[in-house]
C-alpha positions as CSV (number, residue, x, y, z in Angstrom):
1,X,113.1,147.1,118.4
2,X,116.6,148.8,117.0
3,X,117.7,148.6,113.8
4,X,120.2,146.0,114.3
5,X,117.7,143.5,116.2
6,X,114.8,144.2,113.2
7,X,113.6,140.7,112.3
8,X,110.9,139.8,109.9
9,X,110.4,136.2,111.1
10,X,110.2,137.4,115.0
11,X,107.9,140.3,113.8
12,X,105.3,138.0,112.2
13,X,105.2,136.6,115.3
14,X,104.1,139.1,117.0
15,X,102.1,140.2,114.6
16,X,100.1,136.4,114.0
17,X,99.5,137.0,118.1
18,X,98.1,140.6,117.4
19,X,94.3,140.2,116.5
20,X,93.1,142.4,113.7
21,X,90.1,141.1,112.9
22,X,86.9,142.8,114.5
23,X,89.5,145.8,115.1
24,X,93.1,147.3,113.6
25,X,94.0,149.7,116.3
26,X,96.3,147.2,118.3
27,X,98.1,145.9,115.1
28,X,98.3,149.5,113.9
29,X,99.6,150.7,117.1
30,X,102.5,147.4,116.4
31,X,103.6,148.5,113.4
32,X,104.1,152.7,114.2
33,X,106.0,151.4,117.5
34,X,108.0,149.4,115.3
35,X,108.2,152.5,112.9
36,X,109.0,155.0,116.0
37,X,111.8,152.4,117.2
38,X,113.6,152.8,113.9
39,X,113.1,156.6,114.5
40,X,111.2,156.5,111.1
41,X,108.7,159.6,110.4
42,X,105.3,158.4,110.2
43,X,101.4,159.2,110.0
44,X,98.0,157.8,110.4
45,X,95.9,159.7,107.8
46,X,92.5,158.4,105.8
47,X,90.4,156.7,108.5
48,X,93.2,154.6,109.6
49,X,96.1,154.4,106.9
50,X,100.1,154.4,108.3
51,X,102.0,156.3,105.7
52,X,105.9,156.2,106.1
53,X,108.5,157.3,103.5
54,X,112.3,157.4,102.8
55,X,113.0,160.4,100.3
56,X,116.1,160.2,98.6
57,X,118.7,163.0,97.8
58,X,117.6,163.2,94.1
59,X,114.0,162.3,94.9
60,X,113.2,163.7,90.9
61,X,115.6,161.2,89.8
62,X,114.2,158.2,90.1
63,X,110.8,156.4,90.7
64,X,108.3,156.8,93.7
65,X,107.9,153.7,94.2
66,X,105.1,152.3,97.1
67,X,105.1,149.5,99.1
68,X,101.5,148.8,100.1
69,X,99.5,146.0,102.3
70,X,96.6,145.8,104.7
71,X,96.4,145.2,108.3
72,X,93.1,143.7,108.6
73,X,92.4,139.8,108.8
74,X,89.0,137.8,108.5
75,X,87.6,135.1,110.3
76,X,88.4,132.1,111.3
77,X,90.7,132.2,114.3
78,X,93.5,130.8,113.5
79,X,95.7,130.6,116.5
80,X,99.4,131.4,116.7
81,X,102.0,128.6,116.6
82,X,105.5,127.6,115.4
83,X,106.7,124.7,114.6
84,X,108.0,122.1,111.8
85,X,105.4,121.5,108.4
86,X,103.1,119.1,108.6
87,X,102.7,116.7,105.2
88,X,99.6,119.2,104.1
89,X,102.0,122.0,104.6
90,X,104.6,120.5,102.8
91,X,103.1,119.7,99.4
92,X,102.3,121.5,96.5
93,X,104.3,123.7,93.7
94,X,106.5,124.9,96.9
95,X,107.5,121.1,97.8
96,X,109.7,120.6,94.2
97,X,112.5,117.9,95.6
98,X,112.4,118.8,99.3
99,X,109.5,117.9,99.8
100,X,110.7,115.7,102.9
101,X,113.1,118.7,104.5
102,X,112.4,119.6,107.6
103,X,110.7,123.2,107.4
104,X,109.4,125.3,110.2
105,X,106.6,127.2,109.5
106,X,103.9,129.7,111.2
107,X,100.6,129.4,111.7
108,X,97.9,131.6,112.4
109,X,95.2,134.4,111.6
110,X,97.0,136.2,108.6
111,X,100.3,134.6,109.0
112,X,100.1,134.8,105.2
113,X,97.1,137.3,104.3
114,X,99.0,139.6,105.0
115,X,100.9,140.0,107.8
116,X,103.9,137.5,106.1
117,X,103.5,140.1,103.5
118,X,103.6,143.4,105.4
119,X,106.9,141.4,107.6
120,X,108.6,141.5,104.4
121,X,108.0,145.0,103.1
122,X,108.6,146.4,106.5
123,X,111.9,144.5,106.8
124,X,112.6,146.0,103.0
125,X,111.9,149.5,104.0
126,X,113.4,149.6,107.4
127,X,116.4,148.4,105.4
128,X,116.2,150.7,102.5
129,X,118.6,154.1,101.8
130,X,117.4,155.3,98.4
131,X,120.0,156.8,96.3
132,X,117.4,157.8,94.1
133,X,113.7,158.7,94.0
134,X,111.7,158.4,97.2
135,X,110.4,155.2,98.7
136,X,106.6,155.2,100.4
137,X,105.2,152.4,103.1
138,X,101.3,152.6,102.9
139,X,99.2,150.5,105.0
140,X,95.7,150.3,104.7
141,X,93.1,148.9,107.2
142,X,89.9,147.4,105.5
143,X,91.2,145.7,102.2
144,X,89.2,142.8,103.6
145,X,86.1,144.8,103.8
146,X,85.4,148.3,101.7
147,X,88.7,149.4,101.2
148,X,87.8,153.1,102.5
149,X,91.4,153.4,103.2
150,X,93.0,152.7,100.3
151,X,90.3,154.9,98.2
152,X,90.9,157.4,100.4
153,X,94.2,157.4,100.0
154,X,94.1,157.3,96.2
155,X,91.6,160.3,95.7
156,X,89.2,157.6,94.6
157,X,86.7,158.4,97.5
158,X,84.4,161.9,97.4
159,X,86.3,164.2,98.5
160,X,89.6,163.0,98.7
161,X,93.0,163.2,96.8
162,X,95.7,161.0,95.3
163,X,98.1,161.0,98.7
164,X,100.2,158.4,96.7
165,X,100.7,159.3,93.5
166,X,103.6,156.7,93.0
167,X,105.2,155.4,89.6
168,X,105.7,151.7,90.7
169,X,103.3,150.3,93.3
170,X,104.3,146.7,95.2
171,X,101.4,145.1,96.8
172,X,101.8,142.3,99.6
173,X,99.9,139.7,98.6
174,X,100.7,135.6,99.6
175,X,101.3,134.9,95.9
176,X,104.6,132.0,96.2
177,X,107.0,134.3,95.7
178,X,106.2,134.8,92.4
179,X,105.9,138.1,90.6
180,X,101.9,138.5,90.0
181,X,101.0,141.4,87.5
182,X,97.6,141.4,86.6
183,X,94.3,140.3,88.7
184,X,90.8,139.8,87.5
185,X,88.4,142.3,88.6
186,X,85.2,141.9,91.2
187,X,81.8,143.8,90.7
188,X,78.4,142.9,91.8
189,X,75.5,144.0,90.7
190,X,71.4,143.3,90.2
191,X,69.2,142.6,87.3
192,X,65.5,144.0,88.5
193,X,62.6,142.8,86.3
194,X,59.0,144.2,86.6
195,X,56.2,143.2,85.5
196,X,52.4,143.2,86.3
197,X,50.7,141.3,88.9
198,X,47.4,139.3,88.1
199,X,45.3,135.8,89.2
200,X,47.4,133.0,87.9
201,X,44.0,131.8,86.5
202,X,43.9,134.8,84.2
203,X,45.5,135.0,81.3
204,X,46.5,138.6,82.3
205,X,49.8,140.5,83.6
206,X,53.1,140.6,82.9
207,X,55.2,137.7,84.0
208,X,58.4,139.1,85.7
209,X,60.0,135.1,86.7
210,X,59.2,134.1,83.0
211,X,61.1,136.6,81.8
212,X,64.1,136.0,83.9
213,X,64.2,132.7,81.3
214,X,65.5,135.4,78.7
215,X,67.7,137.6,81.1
216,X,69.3,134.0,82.4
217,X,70.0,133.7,78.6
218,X,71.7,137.0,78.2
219,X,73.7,136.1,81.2
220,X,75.0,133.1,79.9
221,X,75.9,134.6,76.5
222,X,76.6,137.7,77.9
223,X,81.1,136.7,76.7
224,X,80.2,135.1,73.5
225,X,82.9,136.3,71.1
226,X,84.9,138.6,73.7
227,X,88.7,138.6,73.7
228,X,90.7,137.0,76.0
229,X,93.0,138.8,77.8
230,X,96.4,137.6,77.7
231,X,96.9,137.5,80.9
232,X,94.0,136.9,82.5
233,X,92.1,135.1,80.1
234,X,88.3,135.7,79.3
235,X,85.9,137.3,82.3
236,X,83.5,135.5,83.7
237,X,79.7,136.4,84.5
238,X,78.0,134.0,87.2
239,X,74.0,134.5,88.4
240,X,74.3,133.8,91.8
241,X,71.2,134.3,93.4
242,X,67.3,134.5,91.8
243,X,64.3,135.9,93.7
244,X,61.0,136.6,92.8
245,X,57.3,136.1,93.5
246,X,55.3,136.4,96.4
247,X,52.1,133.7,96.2
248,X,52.1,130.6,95.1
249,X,48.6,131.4,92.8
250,X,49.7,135.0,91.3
251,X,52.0,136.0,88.4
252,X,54.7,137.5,89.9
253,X,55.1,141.1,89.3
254,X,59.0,141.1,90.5
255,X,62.1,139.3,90.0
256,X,65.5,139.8,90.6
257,X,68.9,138.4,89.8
258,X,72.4,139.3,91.8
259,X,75.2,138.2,89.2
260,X,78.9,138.1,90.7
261,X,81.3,139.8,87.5
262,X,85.3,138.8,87.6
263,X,86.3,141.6,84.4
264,X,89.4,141.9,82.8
265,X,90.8,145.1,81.0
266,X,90.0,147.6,80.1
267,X,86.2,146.6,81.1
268,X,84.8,149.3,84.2
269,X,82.2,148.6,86.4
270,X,79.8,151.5,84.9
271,X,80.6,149.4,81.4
272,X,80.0,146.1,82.4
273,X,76.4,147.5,83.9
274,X,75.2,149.4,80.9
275,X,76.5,146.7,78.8
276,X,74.6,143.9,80.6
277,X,71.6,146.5,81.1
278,X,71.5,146.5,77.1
279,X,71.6,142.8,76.5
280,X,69.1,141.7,79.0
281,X,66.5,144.3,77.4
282,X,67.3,142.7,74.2
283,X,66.4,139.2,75.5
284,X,63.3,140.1,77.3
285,X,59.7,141.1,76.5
286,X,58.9,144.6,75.1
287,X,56.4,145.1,78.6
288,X,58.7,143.9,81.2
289,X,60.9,146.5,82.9
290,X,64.5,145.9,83.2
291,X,67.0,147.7,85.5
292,X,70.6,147.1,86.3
293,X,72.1,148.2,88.8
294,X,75.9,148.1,90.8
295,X,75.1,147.0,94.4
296,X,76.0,149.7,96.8
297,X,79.4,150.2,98.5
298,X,81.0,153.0,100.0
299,X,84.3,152.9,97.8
300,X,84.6,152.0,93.8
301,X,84.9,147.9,93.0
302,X,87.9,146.2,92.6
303,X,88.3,146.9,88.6
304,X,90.7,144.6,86.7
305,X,94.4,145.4,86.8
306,X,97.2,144.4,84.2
307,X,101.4,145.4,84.1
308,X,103.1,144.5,81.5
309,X,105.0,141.1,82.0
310,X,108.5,142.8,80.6
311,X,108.3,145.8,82.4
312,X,111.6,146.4,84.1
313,X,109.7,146.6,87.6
314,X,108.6,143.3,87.1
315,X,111.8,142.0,86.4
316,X,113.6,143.3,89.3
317,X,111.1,141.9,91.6
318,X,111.3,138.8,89.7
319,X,114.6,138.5,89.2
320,X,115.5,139.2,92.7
321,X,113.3,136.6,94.0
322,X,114.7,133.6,92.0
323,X,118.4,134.9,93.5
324,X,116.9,135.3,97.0
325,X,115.2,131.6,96.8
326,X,118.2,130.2,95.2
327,X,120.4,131.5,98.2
328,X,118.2,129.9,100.8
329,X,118.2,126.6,98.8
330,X,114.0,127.1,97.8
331,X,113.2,124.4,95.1
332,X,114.1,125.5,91.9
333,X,110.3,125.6,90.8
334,X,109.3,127.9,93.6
335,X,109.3,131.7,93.6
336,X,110.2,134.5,90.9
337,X,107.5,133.2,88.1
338,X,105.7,136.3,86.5
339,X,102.0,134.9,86.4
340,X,98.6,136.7,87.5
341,X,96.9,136.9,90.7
342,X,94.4,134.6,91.6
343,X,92.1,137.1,93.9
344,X,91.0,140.9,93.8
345,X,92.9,143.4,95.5
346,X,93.6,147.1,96.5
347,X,96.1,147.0,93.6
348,X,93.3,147.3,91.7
349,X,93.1,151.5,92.7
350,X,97.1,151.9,91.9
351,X,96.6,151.3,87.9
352,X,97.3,152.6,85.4
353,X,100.7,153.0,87.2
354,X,103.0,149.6,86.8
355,X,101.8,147.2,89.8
356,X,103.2,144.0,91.2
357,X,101.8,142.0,93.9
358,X,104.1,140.2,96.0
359,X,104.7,137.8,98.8
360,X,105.1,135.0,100.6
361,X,102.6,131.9,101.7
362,X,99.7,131.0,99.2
363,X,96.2,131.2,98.5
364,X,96.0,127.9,98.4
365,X,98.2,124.6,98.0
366,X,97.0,121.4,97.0
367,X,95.7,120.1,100.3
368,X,92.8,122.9,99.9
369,X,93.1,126.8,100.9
370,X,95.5,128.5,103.1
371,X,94.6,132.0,102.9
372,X,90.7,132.6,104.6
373,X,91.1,129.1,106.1
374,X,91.7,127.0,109.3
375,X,95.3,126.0,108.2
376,X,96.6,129.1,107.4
377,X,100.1,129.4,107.3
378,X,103.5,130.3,105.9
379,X,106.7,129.0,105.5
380,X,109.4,130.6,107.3
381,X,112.0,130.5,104.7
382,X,109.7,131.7,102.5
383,X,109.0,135.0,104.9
384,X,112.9,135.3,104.9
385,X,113.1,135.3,100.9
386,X,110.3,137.7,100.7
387,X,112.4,140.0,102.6
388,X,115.2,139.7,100.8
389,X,113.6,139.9,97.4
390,X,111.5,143.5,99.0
391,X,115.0,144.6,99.9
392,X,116.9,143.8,96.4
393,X,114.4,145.5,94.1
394,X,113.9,148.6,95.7
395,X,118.2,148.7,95.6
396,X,117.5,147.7,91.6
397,X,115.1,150.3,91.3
398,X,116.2,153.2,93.5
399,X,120.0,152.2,93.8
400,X,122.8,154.2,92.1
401,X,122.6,152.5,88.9
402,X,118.4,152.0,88.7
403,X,116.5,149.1,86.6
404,X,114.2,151.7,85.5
405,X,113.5,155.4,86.1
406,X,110.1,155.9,84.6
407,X,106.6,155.0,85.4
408,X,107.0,153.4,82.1
């Protein structure tokens, strides 16, 4: 590729064609070609990460701002085509009043999670000459799994350090084109009751299952007066699998109880588990033994992120999608809206520092989900607005004249 024949549409492409599942080293090895035929500096540091980056003359007057996606894709296949939208592709918020255009679109394993993304960021940093501050592409390879990259990268990992450091942080993300600022977070975690084995014919031991009556209460009550966050609204606690017991004729000694957290700020997941570890004592007997614990992983959980919605970041990026969409004729209704994010993400390790996820294709439309799904696609157009829109607000932000010039 040269600079003048860079193309986000016939990059995604290539890209949908280049698996990534089971493995990132071929689509890794696409994207620094790409990068090397654009004569762009580039490493591949923390288990995997590309880090590129575009230093201004007066990099200490402006923002470092990030760009940031992953390369990685899940199951199913999904293979690669092109071609017009079919009616499920065509409905939804994106269908407004062309709903009956004719729109080509692309299917395929992470056309839109996150490779139509990562097209759009690349063609915005390819294209960028910052005037001001410094401009960083950072692409991680596991976001789908343990995110050892990206915590890596951040210094959130044992051992590691902050190779980012950045004062604005865009995330690739299928979110519509819209301008998402805040995302709920994920944590997992188990509630282990013990108690004291005996004959069921006795009346001797200590129950463990009864008691899980009174933990499955604390669970369910476990919000009751919390705030909502304004954003995100209130978090949610679900119990989401129960075992316990081992014979039919014996009072269970053992039970235990995975619950599935979605926080919002400024909840951690060290506070949600002491918290939960405190109620559930409260609502159990004096002689059962309760411990909580975080189920293991190898990098911290997804914690809850929030920007504000009137930062100047998030107007840029807004802003500049509605006058991207608007150029290409997108339905009034479609793109540039400043809403959350509907799923956990590696944005979650860039806060405190302002972060917008970003992109185009969606989650899901009204025919079911797109993202993690069979019909995974994204609109064309849509990959071409995204483009423009990465390309305008890093000029707003690291231009001459600057929307902002703070981490604010």
């Amino acid at each position: 590729m040269s600079e003048a024949a860079f193309d986000p549409v016939s990059f995604l492409e290539a890209a949908v064609r280049t698996p990534s599942h089971e493995s990132v080293d071929e689509m890794r090895e696409f994207v620094v070609e790409t990068l090397d035929g654009f004569g762009v500096e580039r490493e591949v540091v923390a288990g995997g990460c590309v880090l590129a980056e575009k230093r201004s003359a007066a990099p200490d007057d402006g923002p470092h701002l990030v760009l940031n996606t992953h390369l990685d894709t899940v199951t199913p296949h999904v293979p690669f085509d092109r071609g017009e939208a079919r009616d499920d592709e065509r409905g939804g918020s994106a269908a407004g009043s062309q709903a009956h255009a004719p729109e080509s679109v692309i299917r395929g394993r992470g056309a839109c999670d996150a490779k139509g993304p990562l097209a759009a960021l690349l063609a915005g940093f390819l294209a960028a000459e910052p005037e001001r501050g410094r401009l960083t592409l950072a692409l991680t390879p596991d976001e789908e799994s343990l995110s050892l990259g990206a915590a890596a990268l951040t210094g959130k990992s044992p051992g590691t350090e902050n190779r980012l450091d950045g004062d604005l942080y865009l995330v690739g993300e299928p979110t519509g084109l819209d301008a998402c600022t805040a995302a709920k977070g994920r944590f997992q975690g188990t509630v282990e009751l013990s108690g004291v084995a005996a004959h069921a014919a006795e009346f001797a031991g200590t129950n463990a299952v009864a008691a899980a009556e009174g933990a499955l209460a604390a669970v369910r009550t476990f919000d009751d007066g919390a705030d909502e966050h304004p954003q995100l609204g209130p978090p949610k606690l679900t119990p989401t699998v129960i075992e316990g017991g081992d014979a039919t004729n014996q009072v269970p000694a053992d039970c235990g109880i995975t619950v599935d957290r979605r926080s919002v700020p400024p909840e951690t997941a060290e506070g949600f588990r002491s918290s939960l570890a405190d109620a559930v004592e409260k609502s159990t007997p004096d002689d059962v033994g309760v411990a909580v614990a975080l189920t293991d992983r190898e990098s911290p959980f997804f914690e809850a992120f929030s920007t504000d919605p009137d930062h100047e970041f998030v107007n840029a990026v807004a802003s500049a999608a509605r006058t991207a969409g608007e150029a290409v004729g997108l339905p009034a209704d479609r793109g540039g809206a400043v809403r959350p994010f509907g799923a956990a993400t590696e944005a979650s390790y860039f806060a405190p520092a302002p972060t917008v996820v970003f992109g185009p294709g969606d989650l899901a439309d009204d025919a079911g989900a797109v993202a993690h799904a069979e019909r995974e696609y994204v609109r064309v157009r849509e990959v071409e607005t995204a483009a423009e829109t990465v390309e305008r607000s890093i000029d707003a932000l690291l231009g001459g004249g600057g929307a902002t010039g703070d981490a604010g």
